[in-house]
N, C-alpha and C positions, 0 to 999 in steps of 0.2 A: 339364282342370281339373275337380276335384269342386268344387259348389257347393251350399247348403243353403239350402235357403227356406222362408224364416219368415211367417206369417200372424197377425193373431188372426180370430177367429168374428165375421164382421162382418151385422150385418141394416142394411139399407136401405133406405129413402124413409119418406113418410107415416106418423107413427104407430109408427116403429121403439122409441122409446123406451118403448114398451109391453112390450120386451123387458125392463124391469128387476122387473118384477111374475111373470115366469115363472123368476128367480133361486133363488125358495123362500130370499133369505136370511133370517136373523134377527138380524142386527145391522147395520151398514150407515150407513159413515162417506163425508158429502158433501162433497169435498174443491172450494171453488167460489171462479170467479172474485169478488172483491167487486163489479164492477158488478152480474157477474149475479143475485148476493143481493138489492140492491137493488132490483136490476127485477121482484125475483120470479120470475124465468124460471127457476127451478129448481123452481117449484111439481108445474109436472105431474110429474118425477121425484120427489119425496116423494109425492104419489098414486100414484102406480103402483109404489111401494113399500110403502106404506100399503097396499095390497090384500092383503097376504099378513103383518100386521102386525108388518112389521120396525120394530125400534127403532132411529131413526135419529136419527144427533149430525150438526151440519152444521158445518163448519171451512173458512172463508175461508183463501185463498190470498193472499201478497202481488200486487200486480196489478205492477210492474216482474218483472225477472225473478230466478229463485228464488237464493239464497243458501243457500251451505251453514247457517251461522247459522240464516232462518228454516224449513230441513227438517229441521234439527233439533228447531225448536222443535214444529213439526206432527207429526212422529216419538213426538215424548214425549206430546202431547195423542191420538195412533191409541193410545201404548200403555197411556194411565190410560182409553179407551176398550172397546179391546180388539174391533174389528172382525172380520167373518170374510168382508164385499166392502169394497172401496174404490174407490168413484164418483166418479171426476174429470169437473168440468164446466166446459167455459171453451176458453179458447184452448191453443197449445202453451205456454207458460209456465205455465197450472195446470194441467194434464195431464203436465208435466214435475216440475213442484213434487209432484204425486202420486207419481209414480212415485219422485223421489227419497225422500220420506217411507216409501213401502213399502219400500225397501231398508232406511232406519234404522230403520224397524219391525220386519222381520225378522230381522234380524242386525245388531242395536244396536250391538257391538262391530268393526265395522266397517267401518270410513272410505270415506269416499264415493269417495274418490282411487284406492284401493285394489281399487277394482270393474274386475276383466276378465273379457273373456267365459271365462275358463278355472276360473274360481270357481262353484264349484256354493254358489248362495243359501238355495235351499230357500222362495222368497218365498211359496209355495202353502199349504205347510205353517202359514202365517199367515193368508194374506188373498188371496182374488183380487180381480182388477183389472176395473174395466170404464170404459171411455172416450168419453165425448159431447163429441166437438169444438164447438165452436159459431162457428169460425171454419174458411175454406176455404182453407186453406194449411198449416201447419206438416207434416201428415201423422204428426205422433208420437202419434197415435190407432192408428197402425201400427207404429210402430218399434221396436225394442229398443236403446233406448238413451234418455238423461235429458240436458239441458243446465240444469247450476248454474254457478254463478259461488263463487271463494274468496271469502275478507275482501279479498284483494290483488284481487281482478277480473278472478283470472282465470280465463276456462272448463273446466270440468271436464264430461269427457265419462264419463256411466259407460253404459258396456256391457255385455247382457248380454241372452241369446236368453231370459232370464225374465221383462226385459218388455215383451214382447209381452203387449197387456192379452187376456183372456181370451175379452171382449168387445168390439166398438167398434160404435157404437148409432149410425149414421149420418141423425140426423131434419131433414130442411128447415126444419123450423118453429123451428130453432136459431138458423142461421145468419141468417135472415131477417132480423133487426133492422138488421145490421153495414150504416152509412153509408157512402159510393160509394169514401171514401177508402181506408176500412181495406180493403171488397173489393177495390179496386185492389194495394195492399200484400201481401194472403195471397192473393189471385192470383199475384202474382209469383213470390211465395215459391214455390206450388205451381209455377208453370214452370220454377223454376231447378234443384228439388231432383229433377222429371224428367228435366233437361235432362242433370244433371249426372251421371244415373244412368245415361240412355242413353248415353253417352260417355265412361263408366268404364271403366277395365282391369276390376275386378271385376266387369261386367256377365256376368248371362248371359239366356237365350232367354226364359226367366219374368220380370225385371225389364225384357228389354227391351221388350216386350207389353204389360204395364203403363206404362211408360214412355211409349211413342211413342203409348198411346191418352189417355192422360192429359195430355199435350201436345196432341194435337188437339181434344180438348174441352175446355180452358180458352181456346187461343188462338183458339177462336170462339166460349167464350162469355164470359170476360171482359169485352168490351165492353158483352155487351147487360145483364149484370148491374150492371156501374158507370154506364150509360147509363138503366136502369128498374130498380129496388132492388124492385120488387113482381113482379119475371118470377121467379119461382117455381119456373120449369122449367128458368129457366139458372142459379139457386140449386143446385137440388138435383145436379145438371150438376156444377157448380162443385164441391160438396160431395163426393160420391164421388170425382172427380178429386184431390180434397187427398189423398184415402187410397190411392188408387193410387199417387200417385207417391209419397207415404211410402214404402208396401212396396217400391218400385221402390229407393228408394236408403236402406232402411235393409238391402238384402241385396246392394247391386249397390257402396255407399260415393257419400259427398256427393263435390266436388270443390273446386279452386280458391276456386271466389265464395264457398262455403260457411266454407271456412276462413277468410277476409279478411272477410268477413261479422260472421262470433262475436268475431275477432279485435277488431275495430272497436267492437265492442258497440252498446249500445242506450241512447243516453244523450241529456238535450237533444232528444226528443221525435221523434229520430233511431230508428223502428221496424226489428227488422231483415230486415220483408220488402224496405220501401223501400231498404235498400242493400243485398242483395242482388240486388235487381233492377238496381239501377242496376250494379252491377260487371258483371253478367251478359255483356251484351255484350262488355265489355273479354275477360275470361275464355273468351269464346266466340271470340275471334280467336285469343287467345294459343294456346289448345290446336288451331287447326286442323293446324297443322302435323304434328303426330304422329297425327291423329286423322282421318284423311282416309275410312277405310273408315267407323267410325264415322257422319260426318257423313252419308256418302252411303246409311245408312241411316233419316237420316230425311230422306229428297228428299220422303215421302211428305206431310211432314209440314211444311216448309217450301217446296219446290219446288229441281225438280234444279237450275235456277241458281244459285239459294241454297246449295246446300250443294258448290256447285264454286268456288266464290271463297272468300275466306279473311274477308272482311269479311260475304258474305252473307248468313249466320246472324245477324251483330251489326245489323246494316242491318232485316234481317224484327222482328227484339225490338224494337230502337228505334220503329220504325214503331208496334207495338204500345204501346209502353210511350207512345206521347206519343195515346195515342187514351185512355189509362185515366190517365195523369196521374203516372207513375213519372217521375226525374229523369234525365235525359241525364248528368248528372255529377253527382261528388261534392261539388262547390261548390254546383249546385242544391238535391241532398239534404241541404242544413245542415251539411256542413262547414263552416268557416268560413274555414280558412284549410290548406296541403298538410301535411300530415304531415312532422318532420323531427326530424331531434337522437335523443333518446335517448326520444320518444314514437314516432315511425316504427318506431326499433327494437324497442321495444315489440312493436309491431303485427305487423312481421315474423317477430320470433323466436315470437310465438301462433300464425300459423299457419301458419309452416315446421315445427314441432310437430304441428299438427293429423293426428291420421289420416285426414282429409279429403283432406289433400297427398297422402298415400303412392299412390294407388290414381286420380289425376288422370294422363290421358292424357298430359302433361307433367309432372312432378316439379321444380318450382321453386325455383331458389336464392334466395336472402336479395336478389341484387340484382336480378332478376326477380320479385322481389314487389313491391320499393320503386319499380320501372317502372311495373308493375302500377296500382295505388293511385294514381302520379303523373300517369299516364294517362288513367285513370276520373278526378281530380280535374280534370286541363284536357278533357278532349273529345279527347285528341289518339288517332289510330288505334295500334294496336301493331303493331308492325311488325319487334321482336325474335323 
């Protein structure tokens, strides 16, 4: 199997954001979460773009997740601007919101839909990219790809090895604010999207290195981050590990949780690192069956008994997830009631669709997903 791996230029720890003043840009569009306007916490990025007297416009992001509608509307406001970087700051959802705006910035005529990776963009020829996560999970400070949502709601995945942002500015002093909840949540995030990468068909030797190290430095240091929000060293820990496992499974493919995840959406205060975590386990039984070499490459990483039983993977997560405060089921995480009729269908036919499925150790049917989901909502083991 050929494989191809994608990177952006990443600097990290203390003081990385000091990399935005060595840009030499002169125009420079600040695409930012609205809390983080608020808080001001974009300031030292306008200084250290200010050192090299770039004219900068700063353009809030919606804070739910992005809409074709509003990357349009950001799209039109880049190009009465007319940028030559574009600085996203914030979580995966405005770094995603970026990125989808750079496509309709650069090729306006262009449907968002319409983006695969076999379409040569040209995004450069407009504007490059640079990316300050300021949360320690999504890892789309790495990926090449965007997640919007239609008017109908439903996700639209666009692809494409262009963006990979050019830059990703990885600074501690970012993520530091983020309350025990939400680190608990983009923690998860960060373990499922390694978890799901190391366990891929499309995995290979580079994403799985990334993978299995990025799993072991969240699943020790998650706790002591949701545990003391001022350890700084399990922060910044935390932080590079988000972007590992990005690169991990924006080249290796998400899997199952990942699809039932977006499918589900984010709705009702329902985040979706919180249900992606919580499916996790369910998804981690489901696929032992076809994924036995797999598993047994990371004994290192959860221990050989663990990855010799078919629940023992789900059993180690749980264990974690009730130390950091992730839900054992989907009735805990705010569902409210099991999925059925023609909303289950819904949620099925999303992400038997997803190209997340395609490239999952198991390839699941329509009625193995409705297991799936029905399962994660009672606690019940899977055992299909």
């Amino acid at each position: 199997m050929t494989a191809f791996f994608t990177a952006p230029r990443i600097v990290a720890g203390p003081g990385a954001i000091e990399q935005l003043s060595a840009l030499g840009a002169h125009r420079a569009a600040l695409v930012i979460d609205p809390t983080i306007q608020r808080a001001e916490r974009h300031r030292r990025a306008v200084e250290e773009l200010s050192k090299t007297d770039t004219t900068i416009e700063v353009f809030a992001a919606e804070p739910a997740e992005p809409t074709v509608v509003a990357v349009d509307a950001l799209a039109q406001r880049l190009r009465a601007f007319h940028p030559e970087w574009i600085v996203a700051i914030g979580g995966g959802r405005t770094i995603d919101a970026g990125k989808a705006a750079w496509v309709r910035y650069a090729a306006p005529d262009l449907a968002l839909e319409s983006v695969t990776p076999l379409i040569e963009l040209k995004l450069r020829a407009s504007a490059a990219f640079v990316a300050l996560p300021t949360t320690s999970g999504s890892g789309c400070d790495a990926a090449w790809s965007a997640m919007v949502r239609a008017e109908d709601g439903r996700p639209i995945e666009v692809a494409s090895r262009e963006l990979v942002p050019d830059w990703t500015l990885l600074d501690p002093a970012l993520p530091a604010s983020m309350p025990a909840a939400l680190t608990a949540e983009t923690g998860a995030e960060l373990i499922a999207h390694a978890f799901e990468a190391a366990v891929s068909e499309w995995s290979n030797p580079f994403s799985d290195a990334l993978a299995r190290d990025a799993l072991i430095t969240a699943i020790g240091e998650l706790p002591k981050a949701t545990k003391h929000p001022d350890d700084l060293e399990a922060r910044s820990s935390l932080h590079a590990a988000a972007t590992m496992a990005g690169i991990a499974a924006s080249n290796a493919q998400f899997g199952v949780a990942h699809a039932l995840a977006v499918a589900l959406g984010s709705s009702n205060g329902r985040s979706y690192g919180r249900t992606i975590g919580t499916l996790l386990p369910y998804v981690a039984e489901y696929d032992y069956p076809s994924a036995r070499d797999k598993y047994a490459g990371l004994a290192g990483v959860f221990g050989a008994p663990a990855v010799r039983d078919r629940s023992g993977v789900a059993e180690r997560l749980r264990s974690l997830w009730a130390q950091v405060g992730i839900p054992k089921t989907l009735a805990e995480a705010g569902f409210a009631a099991p999925l059925e009729g023609a909303e289950l269908a819904r949620v099925v036919e999303r992400a038997r669709s997803s190209t997340s499925a395609v490239a999952n150790p198991r390839v699941p049917s329509e009625p193995e997903l409705a297991a799936l989901l029905d399962a994660a909502y009672r606690g019940a083991p899977v055992t299909f």
